[in-house]
MIDOSE-1310 file (N, C-alpha, C; in nm, 2 decimals, decimal comma, always signed):
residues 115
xxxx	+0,62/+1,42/-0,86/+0,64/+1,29/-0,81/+0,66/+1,19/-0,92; +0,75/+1,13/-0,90/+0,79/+1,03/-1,00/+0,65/+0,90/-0,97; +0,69/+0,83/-1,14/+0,59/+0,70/-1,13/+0,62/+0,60/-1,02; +0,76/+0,56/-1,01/+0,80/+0,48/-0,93/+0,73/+0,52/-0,79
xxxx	+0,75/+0,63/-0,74/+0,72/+0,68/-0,60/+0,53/+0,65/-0,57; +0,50/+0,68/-0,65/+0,39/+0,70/-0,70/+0,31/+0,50/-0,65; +0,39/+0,41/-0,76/+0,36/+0,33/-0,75/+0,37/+0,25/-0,62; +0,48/+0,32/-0,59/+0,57/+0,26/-0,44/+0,44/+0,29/-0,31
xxxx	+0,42/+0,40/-0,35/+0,28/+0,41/-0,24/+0,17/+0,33/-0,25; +0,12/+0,34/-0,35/+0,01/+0,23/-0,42/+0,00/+0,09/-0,39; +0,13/+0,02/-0,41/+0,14/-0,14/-0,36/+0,14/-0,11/-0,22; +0,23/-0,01/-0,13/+0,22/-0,03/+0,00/+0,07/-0,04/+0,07
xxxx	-0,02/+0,05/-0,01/-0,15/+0,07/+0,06/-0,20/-0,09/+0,03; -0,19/-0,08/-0,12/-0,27/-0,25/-0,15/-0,21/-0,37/-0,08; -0,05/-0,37/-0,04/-0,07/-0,50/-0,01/-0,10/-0,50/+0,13; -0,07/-0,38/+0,22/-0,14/-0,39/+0,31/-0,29/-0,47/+0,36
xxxx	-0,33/-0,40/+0,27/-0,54/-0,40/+0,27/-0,49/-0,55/+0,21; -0,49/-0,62/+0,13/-0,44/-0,75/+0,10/-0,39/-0,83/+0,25; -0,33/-0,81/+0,27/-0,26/-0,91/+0,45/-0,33/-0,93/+0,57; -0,38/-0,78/+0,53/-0,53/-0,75/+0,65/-0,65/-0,80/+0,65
xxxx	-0,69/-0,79/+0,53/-0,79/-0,88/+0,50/-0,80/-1,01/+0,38; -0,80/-1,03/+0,31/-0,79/-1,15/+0,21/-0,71/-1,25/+0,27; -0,62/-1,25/+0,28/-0,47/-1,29/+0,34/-0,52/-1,35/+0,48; -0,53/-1,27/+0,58/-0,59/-1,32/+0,72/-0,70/-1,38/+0,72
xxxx	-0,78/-1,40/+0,64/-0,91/-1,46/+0,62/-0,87/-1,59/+0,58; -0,79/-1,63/+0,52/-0,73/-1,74/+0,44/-0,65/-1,84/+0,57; -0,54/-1,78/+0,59/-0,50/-1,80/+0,67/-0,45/-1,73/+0,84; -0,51/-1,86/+0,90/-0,55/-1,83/+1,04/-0,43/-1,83/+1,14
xxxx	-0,31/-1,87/+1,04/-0,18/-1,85/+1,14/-0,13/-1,69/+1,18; -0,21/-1,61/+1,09/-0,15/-1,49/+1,11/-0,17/-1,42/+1,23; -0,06/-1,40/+1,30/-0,08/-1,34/+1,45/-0,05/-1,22/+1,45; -0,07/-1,10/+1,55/-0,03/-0,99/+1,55/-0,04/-0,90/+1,48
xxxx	+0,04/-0,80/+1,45/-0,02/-0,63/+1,38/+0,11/-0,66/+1,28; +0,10/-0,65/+1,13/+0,16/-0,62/+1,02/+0,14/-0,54/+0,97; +0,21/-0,47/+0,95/+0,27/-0,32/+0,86/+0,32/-0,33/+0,74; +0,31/-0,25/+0,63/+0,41/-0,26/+0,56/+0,45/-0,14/+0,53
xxxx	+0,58/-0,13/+0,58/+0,64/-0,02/+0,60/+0,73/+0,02/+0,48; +0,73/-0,01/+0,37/+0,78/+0,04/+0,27/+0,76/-0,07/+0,17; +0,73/-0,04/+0,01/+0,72/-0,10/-0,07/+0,81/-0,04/-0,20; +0,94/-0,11/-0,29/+0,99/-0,05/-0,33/+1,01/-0,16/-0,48
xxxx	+0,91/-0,09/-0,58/+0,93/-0,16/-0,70/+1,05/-0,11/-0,81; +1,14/-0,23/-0,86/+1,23/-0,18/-0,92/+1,18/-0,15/-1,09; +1,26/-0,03/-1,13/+1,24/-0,01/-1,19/+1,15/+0,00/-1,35; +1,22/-0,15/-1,39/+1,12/-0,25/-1,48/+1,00/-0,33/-1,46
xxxx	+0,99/-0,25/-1,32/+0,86/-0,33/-1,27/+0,82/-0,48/-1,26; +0,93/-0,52/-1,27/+0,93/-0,69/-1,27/+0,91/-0,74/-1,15; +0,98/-0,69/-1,03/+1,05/-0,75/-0,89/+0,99/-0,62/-0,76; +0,92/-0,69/-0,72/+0,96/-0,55/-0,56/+0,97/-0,58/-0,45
xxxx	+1,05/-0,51/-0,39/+1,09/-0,58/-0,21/+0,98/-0,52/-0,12; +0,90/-0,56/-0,06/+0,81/-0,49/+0,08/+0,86/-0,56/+0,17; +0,89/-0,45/+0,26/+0,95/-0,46/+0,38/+0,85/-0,45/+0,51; +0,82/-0,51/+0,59/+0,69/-0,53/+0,67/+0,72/-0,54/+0,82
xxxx	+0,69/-0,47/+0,88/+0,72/-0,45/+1,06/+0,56/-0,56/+1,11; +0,62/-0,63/+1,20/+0,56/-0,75/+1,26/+0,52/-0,73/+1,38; +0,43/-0,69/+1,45/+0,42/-0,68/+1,60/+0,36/-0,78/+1,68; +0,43/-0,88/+1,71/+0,36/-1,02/+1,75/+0,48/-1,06/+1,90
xxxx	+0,39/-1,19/+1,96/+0,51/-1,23/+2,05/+0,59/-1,32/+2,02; +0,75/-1,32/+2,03/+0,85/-1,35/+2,00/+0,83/-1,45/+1,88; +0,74/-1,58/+1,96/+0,77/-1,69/+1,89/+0,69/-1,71/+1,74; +0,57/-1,64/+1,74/+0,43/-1,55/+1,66/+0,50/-1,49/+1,55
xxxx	+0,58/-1,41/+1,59/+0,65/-1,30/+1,44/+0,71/-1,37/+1,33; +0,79/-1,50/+1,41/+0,87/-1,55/+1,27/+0,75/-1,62/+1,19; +0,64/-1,71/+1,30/+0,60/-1,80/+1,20/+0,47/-1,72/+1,11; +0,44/-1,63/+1,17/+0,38/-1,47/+1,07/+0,44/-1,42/+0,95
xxxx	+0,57/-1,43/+0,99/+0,70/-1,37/+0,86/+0,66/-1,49/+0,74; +0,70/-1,60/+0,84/+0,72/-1,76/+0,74/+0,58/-1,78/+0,65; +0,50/-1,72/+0,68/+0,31/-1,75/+0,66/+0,33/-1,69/+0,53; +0,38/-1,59/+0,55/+0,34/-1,40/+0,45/+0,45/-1,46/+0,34
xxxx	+0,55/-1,47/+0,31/+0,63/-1,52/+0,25/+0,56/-1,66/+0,18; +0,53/-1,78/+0,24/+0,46/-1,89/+0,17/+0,35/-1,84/+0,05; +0,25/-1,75/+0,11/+0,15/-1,66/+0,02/+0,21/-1,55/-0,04; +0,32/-1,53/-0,09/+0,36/-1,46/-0,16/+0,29/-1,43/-0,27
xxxx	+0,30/-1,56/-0,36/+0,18/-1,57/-0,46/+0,02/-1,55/-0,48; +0,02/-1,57/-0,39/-0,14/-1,56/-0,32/-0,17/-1,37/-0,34; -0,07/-1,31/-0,26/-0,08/-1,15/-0,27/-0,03/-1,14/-0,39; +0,01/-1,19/-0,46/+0,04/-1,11/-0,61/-0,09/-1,13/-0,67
xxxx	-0,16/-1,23/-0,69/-0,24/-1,26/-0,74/-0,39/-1,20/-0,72; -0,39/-1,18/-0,58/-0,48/-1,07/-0,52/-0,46/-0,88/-0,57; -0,32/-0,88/-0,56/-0,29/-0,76/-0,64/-0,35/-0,75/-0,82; -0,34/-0,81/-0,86/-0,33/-0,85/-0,99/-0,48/-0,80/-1,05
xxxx	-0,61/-0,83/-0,89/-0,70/-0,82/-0,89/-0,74/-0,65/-0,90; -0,65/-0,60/-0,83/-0,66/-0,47/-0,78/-0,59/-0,33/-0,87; -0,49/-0,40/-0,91/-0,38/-0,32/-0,97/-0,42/-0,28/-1,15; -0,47/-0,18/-1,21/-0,45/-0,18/-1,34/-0,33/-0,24/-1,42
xxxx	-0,27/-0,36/-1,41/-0,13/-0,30/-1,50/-0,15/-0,42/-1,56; -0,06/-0,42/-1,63/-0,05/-0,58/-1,75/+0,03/-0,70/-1,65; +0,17/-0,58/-1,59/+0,19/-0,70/-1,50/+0,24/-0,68/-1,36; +0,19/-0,76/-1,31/+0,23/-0,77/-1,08/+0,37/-0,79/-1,12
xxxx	+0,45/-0,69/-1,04/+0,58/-0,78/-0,97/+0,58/-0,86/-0,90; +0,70/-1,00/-0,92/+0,76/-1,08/-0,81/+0,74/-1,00/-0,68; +0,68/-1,03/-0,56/+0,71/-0,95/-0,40/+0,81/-1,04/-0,34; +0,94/-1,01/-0,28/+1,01/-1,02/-0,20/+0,95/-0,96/-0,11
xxxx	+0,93/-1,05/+0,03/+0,89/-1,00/+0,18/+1,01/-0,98/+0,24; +1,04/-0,87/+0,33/+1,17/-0,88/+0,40/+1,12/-0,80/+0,54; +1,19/-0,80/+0,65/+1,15/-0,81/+0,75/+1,22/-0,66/+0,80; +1,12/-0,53/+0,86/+1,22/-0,38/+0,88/+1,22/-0,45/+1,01
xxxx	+1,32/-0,43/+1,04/+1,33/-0,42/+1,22/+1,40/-0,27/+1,26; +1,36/-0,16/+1,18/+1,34/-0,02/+1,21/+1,28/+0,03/+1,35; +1,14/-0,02/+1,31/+1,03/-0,03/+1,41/+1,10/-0,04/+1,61; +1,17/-0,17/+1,56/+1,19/-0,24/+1,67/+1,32/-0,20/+1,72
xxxx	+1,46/-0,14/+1,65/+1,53/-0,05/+1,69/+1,49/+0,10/+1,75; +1,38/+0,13/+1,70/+1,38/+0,26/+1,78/+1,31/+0,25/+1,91; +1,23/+0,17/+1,92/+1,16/+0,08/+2,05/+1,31/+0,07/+2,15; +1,37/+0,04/+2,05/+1,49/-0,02/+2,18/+1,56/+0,06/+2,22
xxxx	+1,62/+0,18/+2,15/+1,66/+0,29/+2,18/+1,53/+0,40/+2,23; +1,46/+0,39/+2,22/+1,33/+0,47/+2,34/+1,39/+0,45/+2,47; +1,39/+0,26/+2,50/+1,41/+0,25/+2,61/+1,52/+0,25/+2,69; +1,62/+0,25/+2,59/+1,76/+0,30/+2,65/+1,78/+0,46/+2,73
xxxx	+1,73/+0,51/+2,60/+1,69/+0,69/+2,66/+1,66/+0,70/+2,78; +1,51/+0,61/+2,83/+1,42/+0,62/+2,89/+1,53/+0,58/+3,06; +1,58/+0,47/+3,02/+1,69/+0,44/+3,12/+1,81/+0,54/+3,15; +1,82/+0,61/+3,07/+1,95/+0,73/+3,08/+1,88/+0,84/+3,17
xxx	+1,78/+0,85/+3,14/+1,70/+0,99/+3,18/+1,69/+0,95/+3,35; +1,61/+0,77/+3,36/+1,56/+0,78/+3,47/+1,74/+0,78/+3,62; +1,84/+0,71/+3,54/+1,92/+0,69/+3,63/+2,06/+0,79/+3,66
């Protein structure tokens, strides 16, 4: 297993545990179930995109997305706490709507089958 992959697991667990607890404790806007469904640090280790599945109601998700993104900083810095390394990557938050495509195709199936 490569470092990267390696690492790639590691932030995903931490920033997780980070959003779930530190993060929601902080702030009380956070609604619904967050995931983070992949975390991918580039190479130099400078920069990494986590991509995060939102399970909230409609109007809940964006201002959840908008929250998690504002504390960007806040999780790096929380990482910083956790992470051996000299240095945290920049996190880019970005939004999988993986999750929520296959939800939607479930139910398409589900409609094929039933009619």
């Amino acid at each position: 297993m490569k470092r990267t992959d390696r690492l790639n697991s590691e932030y995903q667990k931490e920033i997780s545990a980070i959003l779930s607890g530190a993060l929601k404790n902080k702030e009380p806007d956070l609604k619904g179930i967050v995931s983070v469904t992949e975390a991918d640090v580039a190479p130099d280790l400078k920069t990494a995109k986590v991509y995060l599945s939102i399970y909230a109601p409609e109007g809940e998700k964006e201002k959840t997305f908008a929250c998690i993104k504002e504390n960007a900083g806040f999780v790096r810095k929380e990482l910083s706490k956790v992470m051996r390394m000299r240095t945290v990557p920049v996190l880019t938050f970005l939004l999988d709507g993986s999750m929520e495509y296959g939800s939607k195709m479930d139910e398409l199936f589900a409609q094929i089958h039933k009619d």
